[in-house]
VEXRO-536032 format. One record per residue (C-alpha): residue number from 1; residue in three letters; x, y, z. Coordinates in Angstrom, 2 decimals. Each point is the difference from the previous one (the first is absolute). Layout:
ZAKOL   n res       x       y       z
ZAKOL NUM ALA       X       Y       Z
...
END
This chain:
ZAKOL   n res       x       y       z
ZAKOL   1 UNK   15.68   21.35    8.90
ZAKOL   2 UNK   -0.24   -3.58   -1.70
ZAKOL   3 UNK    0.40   -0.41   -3.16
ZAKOL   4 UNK   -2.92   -0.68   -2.24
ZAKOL   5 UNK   -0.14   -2.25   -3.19
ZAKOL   6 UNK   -3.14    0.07   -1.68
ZAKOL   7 UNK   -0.50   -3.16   -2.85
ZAKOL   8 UNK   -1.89   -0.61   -2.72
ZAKOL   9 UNK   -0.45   -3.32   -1.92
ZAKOL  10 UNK   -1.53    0.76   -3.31
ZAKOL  11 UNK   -0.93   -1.67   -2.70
ZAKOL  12 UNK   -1.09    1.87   -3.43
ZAKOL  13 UNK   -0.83    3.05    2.55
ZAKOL  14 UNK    1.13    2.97   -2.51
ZAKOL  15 UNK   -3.39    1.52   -0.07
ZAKOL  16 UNK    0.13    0.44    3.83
ZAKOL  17 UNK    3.46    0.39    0.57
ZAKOL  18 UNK    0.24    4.02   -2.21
ZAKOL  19 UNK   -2.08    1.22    3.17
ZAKOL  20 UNK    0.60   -2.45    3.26
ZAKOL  21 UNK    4.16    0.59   -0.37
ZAKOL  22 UNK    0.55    3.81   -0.22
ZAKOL  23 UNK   -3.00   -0.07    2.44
ZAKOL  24 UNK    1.72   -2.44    2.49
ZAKOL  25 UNK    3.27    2.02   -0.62
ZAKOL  26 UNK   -1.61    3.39    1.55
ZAKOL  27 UNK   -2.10   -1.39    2.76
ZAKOL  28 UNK    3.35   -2.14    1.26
ZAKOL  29 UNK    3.00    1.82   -1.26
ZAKOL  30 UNK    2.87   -1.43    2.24
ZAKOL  31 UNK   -1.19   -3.78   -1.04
ZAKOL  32 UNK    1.53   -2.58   -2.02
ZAKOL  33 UNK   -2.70   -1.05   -2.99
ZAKOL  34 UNK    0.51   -3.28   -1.12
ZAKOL  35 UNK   -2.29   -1.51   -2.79
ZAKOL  36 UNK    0.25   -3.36   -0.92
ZAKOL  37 UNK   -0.57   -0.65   -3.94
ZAKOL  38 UNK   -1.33   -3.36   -0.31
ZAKOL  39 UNK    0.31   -0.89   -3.53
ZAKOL  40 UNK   -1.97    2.86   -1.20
ZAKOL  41 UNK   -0.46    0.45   -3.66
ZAKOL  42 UNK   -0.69    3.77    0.03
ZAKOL  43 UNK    1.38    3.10    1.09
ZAKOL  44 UNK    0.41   -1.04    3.80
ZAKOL  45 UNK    3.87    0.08   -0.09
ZAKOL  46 UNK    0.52    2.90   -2.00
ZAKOL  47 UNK   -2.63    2.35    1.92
ZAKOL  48 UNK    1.99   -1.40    3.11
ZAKOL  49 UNK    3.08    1.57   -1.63
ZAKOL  50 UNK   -1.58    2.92   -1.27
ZAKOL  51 UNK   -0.62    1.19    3.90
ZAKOL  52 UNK    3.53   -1.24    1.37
ZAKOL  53 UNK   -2.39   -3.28    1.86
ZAKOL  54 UNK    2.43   -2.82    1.00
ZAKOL  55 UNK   -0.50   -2.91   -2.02
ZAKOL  56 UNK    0.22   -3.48    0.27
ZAKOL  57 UNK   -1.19   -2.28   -2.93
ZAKOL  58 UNK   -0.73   -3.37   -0.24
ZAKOL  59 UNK    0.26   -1.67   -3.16
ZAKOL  60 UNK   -3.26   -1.60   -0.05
ZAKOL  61 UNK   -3.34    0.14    2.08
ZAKOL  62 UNK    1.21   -2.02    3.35
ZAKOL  63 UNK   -2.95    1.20    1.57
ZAKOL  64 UNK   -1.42    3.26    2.83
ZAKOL  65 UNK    1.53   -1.90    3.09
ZAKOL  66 UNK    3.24   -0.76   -1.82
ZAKOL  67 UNK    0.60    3.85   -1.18
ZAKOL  68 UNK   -0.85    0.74    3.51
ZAKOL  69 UNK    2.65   -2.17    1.28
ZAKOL  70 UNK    2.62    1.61   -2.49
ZAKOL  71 UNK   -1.38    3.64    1.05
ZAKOL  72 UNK    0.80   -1.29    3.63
ZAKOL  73 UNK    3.38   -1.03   -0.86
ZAKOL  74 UNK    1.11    2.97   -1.74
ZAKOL  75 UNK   -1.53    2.36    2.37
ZAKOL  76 UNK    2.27    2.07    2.38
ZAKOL  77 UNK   -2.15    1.26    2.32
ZAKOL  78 UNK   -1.07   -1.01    3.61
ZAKOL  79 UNK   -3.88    0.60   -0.60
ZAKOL  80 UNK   -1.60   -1.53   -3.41
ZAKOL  81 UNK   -3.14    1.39   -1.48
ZAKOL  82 UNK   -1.63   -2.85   -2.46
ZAKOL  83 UNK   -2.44    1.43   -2.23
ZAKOL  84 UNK   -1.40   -0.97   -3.54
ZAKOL  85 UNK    0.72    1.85   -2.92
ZAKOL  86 UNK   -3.61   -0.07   -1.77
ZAKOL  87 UNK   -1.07    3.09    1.68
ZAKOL  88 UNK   -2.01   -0.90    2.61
ZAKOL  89 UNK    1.72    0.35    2.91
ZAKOL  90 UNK    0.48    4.07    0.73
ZAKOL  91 UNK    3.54    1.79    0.94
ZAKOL  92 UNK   -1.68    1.81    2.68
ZAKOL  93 UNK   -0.77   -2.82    2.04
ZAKOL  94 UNK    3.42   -0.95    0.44
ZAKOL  95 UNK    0.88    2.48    2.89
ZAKOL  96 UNK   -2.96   -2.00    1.85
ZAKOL  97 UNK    1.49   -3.14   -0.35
ZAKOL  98 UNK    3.55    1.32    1.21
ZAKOL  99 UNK   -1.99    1.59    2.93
ZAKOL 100 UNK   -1.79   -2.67    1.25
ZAKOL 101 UNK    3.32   -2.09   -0.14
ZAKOL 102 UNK    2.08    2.66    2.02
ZAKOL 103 UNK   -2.72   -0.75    2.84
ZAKOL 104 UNK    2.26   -3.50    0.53
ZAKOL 105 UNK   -1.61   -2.25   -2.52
ZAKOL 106 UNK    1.96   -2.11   -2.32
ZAKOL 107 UNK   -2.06   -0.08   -3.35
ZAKOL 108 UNK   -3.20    2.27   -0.53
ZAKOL 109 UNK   -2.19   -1.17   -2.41
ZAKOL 110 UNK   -2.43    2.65   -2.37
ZAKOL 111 UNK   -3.58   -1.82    0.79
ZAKOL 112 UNK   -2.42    0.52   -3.02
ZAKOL 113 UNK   -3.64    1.37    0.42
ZAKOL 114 UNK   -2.38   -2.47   -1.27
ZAKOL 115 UNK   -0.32    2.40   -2.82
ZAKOL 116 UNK    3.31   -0.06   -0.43
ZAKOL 117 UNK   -0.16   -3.67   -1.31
ZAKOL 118 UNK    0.45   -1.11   -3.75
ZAKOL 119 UNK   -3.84   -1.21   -0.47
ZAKOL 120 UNK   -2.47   -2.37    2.30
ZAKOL 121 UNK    2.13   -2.95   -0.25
ZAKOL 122 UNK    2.80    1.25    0.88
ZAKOL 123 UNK   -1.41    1.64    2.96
ZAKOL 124 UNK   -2.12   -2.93    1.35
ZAKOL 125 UNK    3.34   -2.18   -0.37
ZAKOL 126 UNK    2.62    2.64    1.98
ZAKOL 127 UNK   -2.71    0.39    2.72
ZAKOL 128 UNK   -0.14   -3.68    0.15
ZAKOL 129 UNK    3.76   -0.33    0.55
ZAKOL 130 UNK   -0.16    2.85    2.39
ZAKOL 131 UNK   -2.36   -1.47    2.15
ZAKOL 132 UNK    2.00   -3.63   -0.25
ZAKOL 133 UNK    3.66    1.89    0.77
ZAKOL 134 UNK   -1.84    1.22    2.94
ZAKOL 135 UNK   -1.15   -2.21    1.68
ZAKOL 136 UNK    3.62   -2.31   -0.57
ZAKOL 137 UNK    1.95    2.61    1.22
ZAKOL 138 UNK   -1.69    1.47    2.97
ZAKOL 139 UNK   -0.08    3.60   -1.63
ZAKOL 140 UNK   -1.75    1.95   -2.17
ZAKOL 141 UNK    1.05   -0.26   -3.57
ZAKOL 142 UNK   -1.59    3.20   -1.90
ZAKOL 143 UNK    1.75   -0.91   -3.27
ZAKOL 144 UNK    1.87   -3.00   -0.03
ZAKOL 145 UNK    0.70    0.16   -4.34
ZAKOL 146 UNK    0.28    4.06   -0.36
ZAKOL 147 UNK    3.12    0.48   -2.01
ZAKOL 148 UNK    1.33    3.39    1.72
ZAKOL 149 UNK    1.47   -0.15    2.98
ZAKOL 150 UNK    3.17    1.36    2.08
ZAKOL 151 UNK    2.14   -2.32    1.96
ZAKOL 152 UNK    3.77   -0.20    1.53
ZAKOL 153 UNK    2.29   -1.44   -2.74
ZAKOL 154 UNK    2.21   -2.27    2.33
ZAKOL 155 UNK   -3.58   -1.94    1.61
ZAKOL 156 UNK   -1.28    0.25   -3.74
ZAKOL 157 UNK    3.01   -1.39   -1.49
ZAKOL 158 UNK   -0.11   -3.22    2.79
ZAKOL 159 UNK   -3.17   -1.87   -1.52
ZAKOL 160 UNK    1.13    0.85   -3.89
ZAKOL 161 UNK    0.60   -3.37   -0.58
ZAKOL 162 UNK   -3.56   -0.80    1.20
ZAKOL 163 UNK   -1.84    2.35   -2.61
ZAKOL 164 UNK   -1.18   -1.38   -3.24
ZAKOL 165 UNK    0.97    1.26   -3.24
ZAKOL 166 UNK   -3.51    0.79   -0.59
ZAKOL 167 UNK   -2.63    2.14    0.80
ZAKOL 168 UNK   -0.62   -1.14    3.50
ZAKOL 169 UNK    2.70    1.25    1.91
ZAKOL 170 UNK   -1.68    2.26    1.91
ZAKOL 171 UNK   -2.27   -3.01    1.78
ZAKOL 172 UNK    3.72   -1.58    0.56
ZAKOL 173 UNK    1.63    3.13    1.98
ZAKOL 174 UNK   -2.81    1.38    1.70
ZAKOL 175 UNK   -0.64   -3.92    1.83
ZAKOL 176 UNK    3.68    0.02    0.42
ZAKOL 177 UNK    0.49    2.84    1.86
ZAKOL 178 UNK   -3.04   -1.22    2.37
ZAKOL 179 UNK    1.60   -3.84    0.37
ZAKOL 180 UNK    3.33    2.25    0.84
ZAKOL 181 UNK   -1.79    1.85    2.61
ZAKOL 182 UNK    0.86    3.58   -2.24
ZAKOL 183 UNK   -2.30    2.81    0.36
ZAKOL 184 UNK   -2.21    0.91   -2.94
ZAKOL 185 UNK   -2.26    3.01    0.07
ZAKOL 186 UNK   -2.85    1.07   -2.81
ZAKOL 187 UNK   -0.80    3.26   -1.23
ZAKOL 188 UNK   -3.02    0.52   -2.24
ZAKOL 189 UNK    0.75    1.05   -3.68
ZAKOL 190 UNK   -2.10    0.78   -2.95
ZAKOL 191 UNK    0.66   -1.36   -3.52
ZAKOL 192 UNK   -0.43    0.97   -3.36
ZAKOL 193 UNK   -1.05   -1.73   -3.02
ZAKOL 194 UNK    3.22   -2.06   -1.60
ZAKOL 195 UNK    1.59    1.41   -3.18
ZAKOL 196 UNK    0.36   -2.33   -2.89
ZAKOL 197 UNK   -1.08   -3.50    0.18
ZAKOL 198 UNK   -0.03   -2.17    2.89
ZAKOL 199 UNK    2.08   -3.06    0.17
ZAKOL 200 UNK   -2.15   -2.22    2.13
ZAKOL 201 UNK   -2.01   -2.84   -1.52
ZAKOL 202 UNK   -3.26   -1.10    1.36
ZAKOL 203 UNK    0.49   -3.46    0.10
ZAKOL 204 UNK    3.43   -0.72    0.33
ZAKOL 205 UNK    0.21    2.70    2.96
ZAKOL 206 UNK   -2.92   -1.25    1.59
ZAKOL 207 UNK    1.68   -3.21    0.07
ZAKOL 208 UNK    2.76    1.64    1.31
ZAKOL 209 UNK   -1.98    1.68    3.06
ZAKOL 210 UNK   -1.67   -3.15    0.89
ZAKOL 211 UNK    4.12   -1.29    0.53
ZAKOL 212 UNK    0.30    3.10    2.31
ZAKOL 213 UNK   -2.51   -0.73    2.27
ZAKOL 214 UNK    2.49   -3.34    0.70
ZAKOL 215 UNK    2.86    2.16   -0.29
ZAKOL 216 UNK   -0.84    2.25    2.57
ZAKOL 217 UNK   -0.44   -2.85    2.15
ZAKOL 218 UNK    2.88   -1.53   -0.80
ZAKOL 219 UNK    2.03    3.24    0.74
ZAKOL 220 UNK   -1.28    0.55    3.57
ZAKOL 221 UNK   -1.40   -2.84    1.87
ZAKOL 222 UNK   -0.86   -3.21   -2.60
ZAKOL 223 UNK   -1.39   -1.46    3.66
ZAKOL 224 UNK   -2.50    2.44    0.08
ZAKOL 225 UNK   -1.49   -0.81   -3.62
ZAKOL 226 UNK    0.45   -3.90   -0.03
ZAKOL 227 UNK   -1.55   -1.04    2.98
ZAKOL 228 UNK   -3.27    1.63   -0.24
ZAKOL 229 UNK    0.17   -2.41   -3.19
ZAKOL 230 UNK    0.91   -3.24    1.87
ZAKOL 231 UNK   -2.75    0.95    2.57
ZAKOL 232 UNK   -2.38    0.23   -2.71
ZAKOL 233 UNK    1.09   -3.33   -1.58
ZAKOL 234 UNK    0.12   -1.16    3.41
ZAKOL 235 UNK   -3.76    1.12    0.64
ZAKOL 236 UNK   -0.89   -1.60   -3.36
ZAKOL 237 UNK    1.12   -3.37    1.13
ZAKOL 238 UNK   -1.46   -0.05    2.95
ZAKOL 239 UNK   -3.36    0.89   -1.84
ZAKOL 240 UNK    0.09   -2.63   -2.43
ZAKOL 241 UNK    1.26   -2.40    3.09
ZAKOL 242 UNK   -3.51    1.06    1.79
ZAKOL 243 UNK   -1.91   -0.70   -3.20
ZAKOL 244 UNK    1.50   -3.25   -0.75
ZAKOL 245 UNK   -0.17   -1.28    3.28
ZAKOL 246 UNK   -3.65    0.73    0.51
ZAKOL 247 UNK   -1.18   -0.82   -3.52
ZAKOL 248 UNK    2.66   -3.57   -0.97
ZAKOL 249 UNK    1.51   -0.44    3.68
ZAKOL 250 UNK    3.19    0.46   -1.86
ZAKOL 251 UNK    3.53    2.19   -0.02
ZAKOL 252 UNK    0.55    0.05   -3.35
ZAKOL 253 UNK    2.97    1.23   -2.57
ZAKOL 254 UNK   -1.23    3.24   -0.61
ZAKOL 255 UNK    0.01    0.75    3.77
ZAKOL 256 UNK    3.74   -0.93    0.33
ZAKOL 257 UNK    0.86    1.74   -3.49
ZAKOL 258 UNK   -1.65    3.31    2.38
ZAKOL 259 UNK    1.80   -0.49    2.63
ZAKOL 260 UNK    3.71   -0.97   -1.17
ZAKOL 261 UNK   -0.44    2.76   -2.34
ZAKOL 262 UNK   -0.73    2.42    3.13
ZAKOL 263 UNK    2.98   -1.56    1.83
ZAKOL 264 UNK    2.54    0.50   -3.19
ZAKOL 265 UNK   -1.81    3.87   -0.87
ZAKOL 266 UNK    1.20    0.53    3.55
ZAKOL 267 UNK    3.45   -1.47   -0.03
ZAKOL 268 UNK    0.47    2.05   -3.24
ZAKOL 269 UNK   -0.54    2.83    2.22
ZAKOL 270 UNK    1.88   -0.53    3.14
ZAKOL 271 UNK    3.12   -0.53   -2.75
ZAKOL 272 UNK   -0.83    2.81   -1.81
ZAKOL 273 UNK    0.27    2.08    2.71
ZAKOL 274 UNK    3.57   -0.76    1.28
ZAKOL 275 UNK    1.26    0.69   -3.66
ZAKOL 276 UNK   -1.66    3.12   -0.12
ZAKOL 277 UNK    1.63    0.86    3.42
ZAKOL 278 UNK    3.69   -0.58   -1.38
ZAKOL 279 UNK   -0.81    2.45   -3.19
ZAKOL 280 UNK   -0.22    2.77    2.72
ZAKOL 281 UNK    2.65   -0.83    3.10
ZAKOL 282 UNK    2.43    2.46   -1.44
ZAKOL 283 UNK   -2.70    2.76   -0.33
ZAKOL 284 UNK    1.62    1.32    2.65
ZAKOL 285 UNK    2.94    0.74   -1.37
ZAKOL 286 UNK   -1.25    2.89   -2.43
ZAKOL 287 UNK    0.26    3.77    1.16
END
């Protein structure tokens, strides 16, 4: 049977952490529990000590995708579990996710209910993205930002230098295990209401979703988003072409300004593309 690490960035999670650990220790008994203290100021580290957790501690906040990276690193086991320490994602769900992935899939993703999600925003935004990761991949992406999930540590371990040391990693690995042509199957989860205070920010994460929407184009087939763009500069110039013409007789500036900018939107594209093909030709090469 593989063996199973299951890891836990946290950040000021104490509250949580006196019930999710012993919890998570007798629902999985044989696996390795790794939580990742990222600069916490409370109790984190020494609750993690207090039930025998392994612990690794970063100096100072670097961030939820950079304690996830560490957790990754330290981990021993052939299947990781990712799950957030705040309480909301359940123990018991983690048997689903490990047998969903035993069916042949390579990372299975815990898709949130819409009641599930952390207020209207947040749920009109993920469906958004959802929708959008969709229809660039070809599949159907239940969850494409849910924080628990199981995957196979060697594919895992092959894109860490792609994940972002903040909170959207899970956009980054889900689109590349799709551009890699890895298998990634959805189970539905419930989750609770978060202990202690959220970290996220209204505006500066809403900033920060608008970048994923490029992001996850960028990831899997930058093509795909850029030239629906250049078409639509394209179609723009050709508008204001038809309006000038009949109206002054004239191709004027703003009509080239449409169209060169259609031609370079494109060529941005057709470059981006063959970069994003070398991050993933050794892809392969992960077990």
């Amino acid at each position: 049977m593989a063996k199973i690490s299951i890891i836990l960035p946290a950040k000021n999670e104490a509250a949580s952490l006196r019930n999710l650990l012993p919890e998570i220790q007798a629902r999985m008994p044989g696996a390795e529990l790794i939580v990742v203290n990222d600069g916490s100021t409370d109790d984190t580290a020494a609750i993690c000590r207090q039930y025998g957790t392994q612990l690794v501690t970063h100096p100072y906040s670097m961030g939820n995708g950079a304690a996830v990276k560490a957790g990754a690193r330290a981990a021993q086991g052939e299947i990781l579990v990712f799950m957030d320490a705040d309480g909301q994602h359940q123990p018991q769900d983690i048997p689903l996710l490990l047998e969903k992935l035993s069916e042949g899939y390579d990372m299975v993703v815990g898709a949130r209910s819409r009641r599930s999600q952390a207020g209207m925003h947040r749920a009109v935004a993920n469906g958004f993205y959802n929708r959008l990761a969709s229809w660039m991949a070809g599949q159907n992406v239940a969850d494409l930002t849910s924080g628990f999930r199981a995957v196979r540590a060697g594919k895992f371990r092959n894109f860490i230098y792609l994940l972002p040391n903040g909170f959207s990693y899970p956009t980054t690995i889900t689109m590349s295990f799709f551009r890699a042509g890895y298998g990634v199957g959805y189970v539905p989860i419930h989750t609770l209401e978060r202990i202690g205070n959220s970290h996220m920010r209204i505006v500066r994460d809403g900033v920060r979703f608008l970048l994923i929407i490029f992001k996850i184009g960028s990831l899997y087939s930058p093509l795909k988003l850029f030239f629906p763009i250049s078409m639509f500069f394209f179609l723009l110039g050709c508008g204001n072409y038809l309006h000038t013409f009949l109206t002054i007789h004239r191709f004027t500036n703003m009509s080239a300004l449409l169209f060169i900018t259609a031609i370079l939107v494109f060529l941005v594209g057709l470059v981006s593309e063959q970069v994003t093909m070398l991050a993933y030709k050794d892809s392969e090469l992960s077990k």
